[in-house]
C-alpha positions, 0 to 999 in steps of 0.5 A, a space after each residue: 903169273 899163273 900157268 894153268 893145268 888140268 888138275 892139281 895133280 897135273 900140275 903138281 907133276 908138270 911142276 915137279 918132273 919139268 919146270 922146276 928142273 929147268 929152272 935148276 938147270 938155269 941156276 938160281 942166280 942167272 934169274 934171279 931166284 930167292 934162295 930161301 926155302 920158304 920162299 919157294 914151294 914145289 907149285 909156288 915161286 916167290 919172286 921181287 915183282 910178282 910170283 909164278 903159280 903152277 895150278 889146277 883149273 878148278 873154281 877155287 884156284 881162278 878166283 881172287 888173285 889178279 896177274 898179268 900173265 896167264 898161261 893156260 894148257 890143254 884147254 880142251 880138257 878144262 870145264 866148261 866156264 872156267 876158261 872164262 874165270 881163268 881170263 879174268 883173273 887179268 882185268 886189273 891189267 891193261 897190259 895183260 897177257 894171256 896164252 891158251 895152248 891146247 889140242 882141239 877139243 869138240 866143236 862149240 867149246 870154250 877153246 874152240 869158241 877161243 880160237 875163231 874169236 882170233 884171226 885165226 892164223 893157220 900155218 900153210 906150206 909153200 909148193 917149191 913147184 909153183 911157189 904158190 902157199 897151200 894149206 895142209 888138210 887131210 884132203 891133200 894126202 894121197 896114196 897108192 889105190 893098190 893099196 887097199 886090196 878089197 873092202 876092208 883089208 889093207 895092205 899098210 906097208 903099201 899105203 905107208 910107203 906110197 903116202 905123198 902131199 898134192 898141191 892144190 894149185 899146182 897138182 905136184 906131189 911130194 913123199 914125206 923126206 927130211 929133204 920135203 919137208 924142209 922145202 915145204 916149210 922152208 917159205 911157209 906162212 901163217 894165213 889169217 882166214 878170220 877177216 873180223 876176230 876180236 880186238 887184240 885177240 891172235 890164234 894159230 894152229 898148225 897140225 902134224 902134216 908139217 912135223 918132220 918124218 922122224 916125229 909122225 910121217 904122212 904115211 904113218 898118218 895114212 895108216 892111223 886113219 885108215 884103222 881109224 876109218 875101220 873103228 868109225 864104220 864100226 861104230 866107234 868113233 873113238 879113234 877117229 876123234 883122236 885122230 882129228 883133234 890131236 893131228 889135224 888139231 880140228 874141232 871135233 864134230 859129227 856133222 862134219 864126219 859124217 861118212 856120206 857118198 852119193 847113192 847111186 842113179 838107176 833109171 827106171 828102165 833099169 830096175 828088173 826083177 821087182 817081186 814086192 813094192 812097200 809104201 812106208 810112211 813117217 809121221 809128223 805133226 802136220 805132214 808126212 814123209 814117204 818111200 815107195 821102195 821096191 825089192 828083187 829076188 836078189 835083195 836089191 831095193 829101188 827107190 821110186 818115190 821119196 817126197 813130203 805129202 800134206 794127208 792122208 787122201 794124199 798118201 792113199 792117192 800115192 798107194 793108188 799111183 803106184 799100185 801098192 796092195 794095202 797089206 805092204 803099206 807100212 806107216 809108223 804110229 810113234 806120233 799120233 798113235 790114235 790117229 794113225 790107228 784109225 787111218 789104218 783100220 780105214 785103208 787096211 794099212 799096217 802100223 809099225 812101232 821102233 824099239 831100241 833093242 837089237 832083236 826080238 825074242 818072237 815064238 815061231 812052230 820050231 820054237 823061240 828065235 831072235 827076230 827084227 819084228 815082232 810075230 804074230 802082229 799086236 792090236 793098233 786101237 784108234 780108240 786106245 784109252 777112252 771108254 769106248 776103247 775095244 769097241 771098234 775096229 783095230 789094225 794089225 801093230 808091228 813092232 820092229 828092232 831098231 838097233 839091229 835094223 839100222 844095222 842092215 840098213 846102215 850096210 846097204 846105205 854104205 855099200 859094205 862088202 864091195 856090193 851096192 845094193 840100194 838104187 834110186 831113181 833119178 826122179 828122186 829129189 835131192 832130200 832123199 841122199 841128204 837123209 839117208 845120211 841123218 843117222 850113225 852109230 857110236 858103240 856104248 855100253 850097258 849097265 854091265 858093262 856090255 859094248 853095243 851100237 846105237 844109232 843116233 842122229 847127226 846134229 839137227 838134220 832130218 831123219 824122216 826118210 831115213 826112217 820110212 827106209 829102215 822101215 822098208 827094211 823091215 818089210 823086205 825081212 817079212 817078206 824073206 828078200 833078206 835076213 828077217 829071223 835069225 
């Protein structure tokens, strides 16, 4: 038998401070251990029918010895592969078995790939009010609205308290006592919710909704994702996985967190006040993304139109449309920077260049201040890198500030500080909500240890749109509807 962990540190002192007591406890003679020293080892038990090994997951422990038991924990932390090495070390037996036993690690790993190969047994509660079985997600915790004072502040005694389980049959709540929880589980099931898993392959998952209130209680839980939230909206995604791994015993996955709400619908009539409109444009290989966004005196911005376009005559057929001056439309030159340059020399459009850095170091007459974009504007040249180049026409270049750009903008997508500030027009196509949603930001560190945000992209989902909005951003700071030097 082998029983599997982490490191050979881990298992020498699961061994050491945990097994081996047991075993002490049982008395050698009940289980029929050898009493010879040689014969059993701190990690390493000699046994009539077999031994019993406690080992590190590593390539040279899960090679060559055969067994029938394989006990394996906190999978999530092994290797990637070894997983697989360690379930083969059982082929000789047709009557192997082979026990994984982890919290949940990052969606697609070896353990998660394991447990949806099973039938995917998933413990669910039992509603004494309707009978009927629910299964324990997050979605069903509920708390008192009170609880949350204003944007940010929380009163936690006030959301621990007023923390209870919902039906999602029968809509009857519940508060977390000894007197719940026993109902609650008393009839509870494991449901199989895989209907085609792999041949003599079984996986169970539970979560810390159904323990007892004196380990963890649903209010004590609502707390802990509250202050993770905070962490997330942050930047730091750090509390939010633990949460989601090691509570909700959930893969973890970006394209599953993502914190999106739906942008709110204003209708033409609505909109007042416009002092600017901008054209922003992101480029690609055989088409184009577009925004033409507008901004008020009071830094609110409206978006009119945000669709996919074929040319360039379309683009400037779209400028025309919307009566945008030529010195607001905005086009990024990231892709294609020669082909772009020349579209801007032709039609008197500005080129924009992101840099992943947080502000720019611009001269102003009071002398050097930190800025989202670049003064005065560089050269774009169509004919950047032939002979010729120089010779012709250039366009103006600016070059903005990514990180601290999708700061601002990440703000006025998630409405932080009570205050919505960005409006779409319900002419706007689906798109539009479902990329602006492409992008969060995870704090990481630099060669000096320094903490910063960096903003990066959700699985594979398209980021044009949102890209064509930060650089709308970037000309509201120009054009002082908000922030531009600090």
């Amino acid at each position: 038998m082998f029983i599997t962990m982490q490191t050979d540190d881990d298992a020498r002192d699961f061994a050491k401070e945990r097994l081996n007591p047991s075993f002490d406890k049982l008395g050698v003679e009940q289980i029929d251990f050898p009493k010879e020293r040689t014969r059993r080892a701190t990690c390493y038990i000699s046994l009539p029918n077999g031994f019993l090994l406690v080992q590190g997951a590593n390539e040279n422990n899960l090679q060559s010895k055969s067994v029938r038991w394989i006990l394996n924990d906190e999978v999530y932390r092994w290797k990637p592969g070894l997983l697989d090495e360690a379930r083969k070390r059982g082929t000789r037996f047709w009557n192997r078995r082979i026990l994984n036993c982890s919290t949940a690690g990052d969606a697609g790993d070896d353990l998660d790939r394991a447990f949806k190969a099973g039938d995917q047994r998933i413990w669910h509660l039992r509603c004494p009010a309707c009978d009927k079985l629910t299964r324990p997600q997050w979605a069903r915790i509920k708390w008192d609205k009170e609880a949350c004072l204003v944007e940010g502040e929380w009163d936690y005694l006030k959301l621990r308290d007023g923390a209870q389980y919902e039906c999602e049959n029968c809509l009857a709540r519940y508060f977390h006592t000894p007197e719940n929880h026993h109902l609650l589980n008393l009839k509870g099931e494991f449901v199989a919710t895989n209907p085609r898993p792999s041949p003599q392959t079984i996986s169970f998952q539970w979560n810390a909704l159904c323990l007892a209130p004196s380990e963890v209680s649903w209010g004590e839980l609502a707390v802990e994702w509250v202050k993770a939230d905070e962490e997330w909206r942050r930047g730091n995604e750090f509390p939010r996985k633990e949460f989601i791994t090691k509570r909700l015993a959930e893969s973890w996955s970006n394209e599953v967190l993502t914190l999106e709400v739906d942008l709110p619908k204003l209708e033409e009539s609505g909109w007042e006040g416009e002092k600017a409109r901008f054209l922003t444009i992101d480029v690609q290989e055989d088409h184009f993304w577009a925004i033409v966004q507008g901004w008020n005196a009071a830094g609110d911005d409206y978006i009119h139109f945000a669709d996919r376009l074929l040319t360039f005559s379309n683009l400037r057929e779209l400028q025309e449309t919307w009566n945008i001056p030529s010195s607001c439309v905005f086009i990024d030159s990231g892709h294609d920077a020669r082909r772009v340059y020349a579209a801007c020399v032709d039609y008197g459009w500005t080129a924009f260049k992101g840099e992943d850095v947080a502000t720019m170091r611009v001269s102003t007459k009071e002398g050097f201040k930190n800025s989202f974009y670049s003064w005065p504007p560089g050269k774009g040249d169509p004919n950047l890198g032939k002979t010729y180049q120089g010779r012709g026409g250039v366009c103006a270049l600016i070059r903005w500030a990514k990180r601290g750009v999708l700061d601002i903008a990440g703000n006025r997508r998630d409405a932080r500080g009570g205050k919505q500030k960005c409006f779409v027009s319900p002419t706007v196509g689906e798109q539009f909500q479902k990329q602006m949603f492409s992008e969060q930001p995870r704090i990481e560190r630099d060669k000096r240890g320094r903490e910063f945000r960096r903003w990066h992209r959700i699985g594979s989902r398209p980021n044009h749109l949102w890209d064509c909005y930060c650089m709308g951003v970037v000309g509201a700071c120009m054009t002082s509807f908000i922030g531009g030097k600090e």
